[in-house]
C-alpha positions in Angstrom: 237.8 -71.7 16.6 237.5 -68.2 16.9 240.0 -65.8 15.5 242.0 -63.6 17.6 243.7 -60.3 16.9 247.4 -60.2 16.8 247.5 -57.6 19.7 245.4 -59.5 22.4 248.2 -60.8 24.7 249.6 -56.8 24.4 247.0 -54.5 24.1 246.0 -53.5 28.0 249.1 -54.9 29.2 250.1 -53.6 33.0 253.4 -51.6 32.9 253.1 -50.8 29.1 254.4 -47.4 28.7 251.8 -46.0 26.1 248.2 -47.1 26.2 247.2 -48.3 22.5 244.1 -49.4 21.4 243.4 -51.8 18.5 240.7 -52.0 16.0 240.8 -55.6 15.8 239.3 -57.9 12.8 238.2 -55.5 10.7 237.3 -55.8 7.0 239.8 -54.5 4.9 239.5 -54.9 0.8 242.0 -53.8 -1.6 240.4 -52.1 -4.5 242.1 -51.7 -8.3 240.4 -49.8 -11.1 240.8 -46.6 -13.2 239.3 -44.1 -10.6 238.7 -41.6 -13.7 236.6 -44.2 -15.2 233.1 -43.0 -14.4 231.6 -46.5 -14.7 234.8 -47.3 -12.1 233.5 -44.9 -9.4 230.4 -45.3 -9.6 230.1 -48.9 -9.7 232.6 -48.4 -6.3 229.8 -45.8 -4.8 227.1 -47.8 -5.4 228.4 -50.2 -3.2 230.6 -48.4 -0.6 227.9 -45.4 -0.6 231.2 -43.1 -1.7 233.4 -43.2 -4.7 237.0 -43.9 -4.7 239.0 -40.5 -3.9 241.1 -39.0 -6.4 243.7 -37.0 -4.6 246.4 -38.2 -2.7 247.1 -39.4 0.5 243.4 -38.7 1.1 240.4 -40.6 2.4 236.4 -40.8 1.6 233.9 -42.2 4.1 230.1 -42.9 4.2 229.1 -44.5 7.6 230.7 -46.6 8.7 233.1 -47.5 5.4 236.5 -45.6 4.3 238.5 -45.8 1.2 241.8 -44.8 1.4 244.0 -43.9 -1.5 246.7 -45.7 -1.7 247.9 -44.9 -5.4 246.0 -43.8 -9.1 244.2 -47.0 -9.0 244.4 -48.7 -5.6 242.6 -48.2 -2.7 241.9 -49.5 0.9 238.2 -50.3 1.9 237.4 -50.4 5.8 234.6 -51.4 7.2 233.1 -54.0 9.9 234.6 -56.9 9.8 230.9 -58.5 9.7 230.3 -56.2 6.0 233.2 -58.2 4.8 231.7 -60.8 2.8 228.7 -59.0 1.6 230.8 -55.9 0.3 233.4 -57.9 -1.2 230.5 -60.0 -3.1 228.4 -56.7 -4.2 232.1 -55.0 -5.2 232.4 -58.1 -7.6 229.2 -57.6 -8.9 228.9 -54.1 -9.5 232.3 -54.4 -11.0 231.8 -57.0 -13.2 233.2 -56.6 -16.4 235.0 -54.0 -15.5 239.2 -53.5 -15.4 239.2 -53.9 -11.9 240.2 -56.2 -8.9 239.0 -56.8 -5.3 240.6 -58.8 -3.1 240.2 -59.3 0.7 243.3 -58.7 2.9 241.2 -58.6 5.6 242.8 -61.4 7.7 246.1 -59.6 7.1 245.7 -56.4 8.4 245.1 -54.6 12.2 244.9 -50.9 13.3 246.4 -49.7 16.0 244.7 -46.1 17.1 247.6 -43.7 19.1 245.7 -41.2 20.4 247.8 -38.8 22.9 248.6 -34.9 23.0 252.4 -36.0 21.7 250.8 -38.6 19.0 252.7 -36.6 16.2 256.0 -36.3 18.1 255.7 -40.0 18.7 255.1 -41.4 15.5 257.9 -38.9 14.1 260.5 -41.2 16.1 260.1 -44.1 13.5 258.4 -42.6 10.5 260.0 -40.0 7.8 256.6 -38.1 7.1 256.0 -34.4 8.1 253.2 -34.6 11.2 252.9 -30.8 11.2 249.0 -30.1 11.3 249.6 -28.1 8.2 251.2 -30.8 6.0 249.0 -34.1 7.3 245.7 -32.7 7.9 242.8 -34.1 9.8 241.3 -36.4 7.1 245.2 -37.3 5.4 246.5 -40.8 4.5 249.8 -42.0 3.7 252.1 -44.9 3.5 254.8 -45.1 5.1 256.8 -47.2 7.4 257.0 -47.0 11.2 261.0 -48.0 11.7 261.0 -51.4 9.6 257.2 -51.6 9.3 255.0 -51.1 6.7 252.1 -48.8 7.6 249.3 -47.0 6.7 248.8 -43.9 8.8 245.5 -41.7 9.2 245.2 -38.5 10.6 241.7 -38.6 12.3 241.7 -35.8 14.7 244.6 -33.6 16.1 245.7 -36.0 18.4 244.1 -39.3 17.1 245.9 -41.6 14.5 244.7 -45.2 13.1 247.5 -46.8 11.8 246.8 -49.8 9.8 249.8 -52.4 9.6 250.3 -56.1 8.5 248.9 -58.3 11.2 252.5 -60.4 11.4 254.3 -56.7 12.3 251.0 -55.8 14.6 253.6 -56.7 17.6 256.5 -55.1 16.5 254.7 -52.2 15.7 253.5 -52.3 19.4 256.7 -52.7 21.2 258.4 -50.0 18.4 255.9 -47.9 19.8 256.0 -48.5 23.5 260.1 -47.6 23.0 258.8 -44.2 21.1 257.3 -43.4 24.0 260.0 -44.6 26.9 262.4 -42.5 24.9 260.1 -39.3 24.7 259.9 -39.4 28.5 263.7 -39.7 28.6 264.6 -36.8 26.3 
């Protein structure tokens, strides 16, 4: 049976008052480890082709895989869904022996991308953070929530952001967003 994302009866809906897209069935691995350990982060870069970033609330890429940081010793691998399996098998090699963890969330997860001139102003209807260019950057990460959800938000240009969310709030998220943006045209 093939596996559907959770947004395909809503994404390219008619009448749907902000046009989303979703980056559906990607692969999405959680990563633990001490990220000063230089064993850690290179045993990650061998593998991802980047090592786990350091600072918060920011990302690294090589190609087509991201980490995100997610805390001091967690982060968020994404890549194509069809890497999955192979990365999560050479991540277990490479950190074998090692204090460390990988686990694959994949089936979990979606992103949903927002990309409009008023993305900021939107997601500031439902989220606490600061969307000011000057605070989230192009390139910034950070959890959050988007009203009840659990997110994880990316800045990846100006106007564009990813935000990655459970795939059982995927919906909510869409609808929470869709009233965002019926109440922006209101005010």
């Amino acid at each position: 049976m093939p596996r559907n994302s959770p947004l395909y009866q809503l994404i390219g809906q008619p009448g749907a008052a902000l046009p989303l897209e979703e980056r559906a069935l990607l692969c999405h691995l959680n990563l633990r480890g001490p990220g000063q350990d230089a064993a850690f982060a290179a045993a990650v870069q061998s593998v991802a082709g980047v090592a786990p970033p350091l600072r918060a609330n920011t990302l690294a890429q090589a190609g087509a895989v991201t980490l995100f940081w997610l805390g001091p010793d967690e982060w968020q691998l994404q890549a194509p869904g069809e890497q999955g399996a192979a990365l999560l098998a050479q991540l277990r090699t490479a950190l074998a022996g090692q204090f460390a963890a990988v686990t694959d969330v994949s089936d979990g997860h979606t992103v949903v991308v927002l990309d409009r001139p008023d993305s900021a102003a939107l997601l500031s209807r439902g989220c606490p953070l600061d969307f000011h260019a000057s605070v989230f950057a192009v390139g910034s990460c950070a959890q959050s929530v988007f009203n009840k959800a659990s997110v994880l938000i990316v800045r990846e240009t100006e106007q564009r952001f990813a935000i990655v969310v459970r795939r059982s709030f995927a919906p909510y998220l869409f609808n929470s967003l869709q009233l965002a943006a019926r109440a922006a045209a209101v005010a």
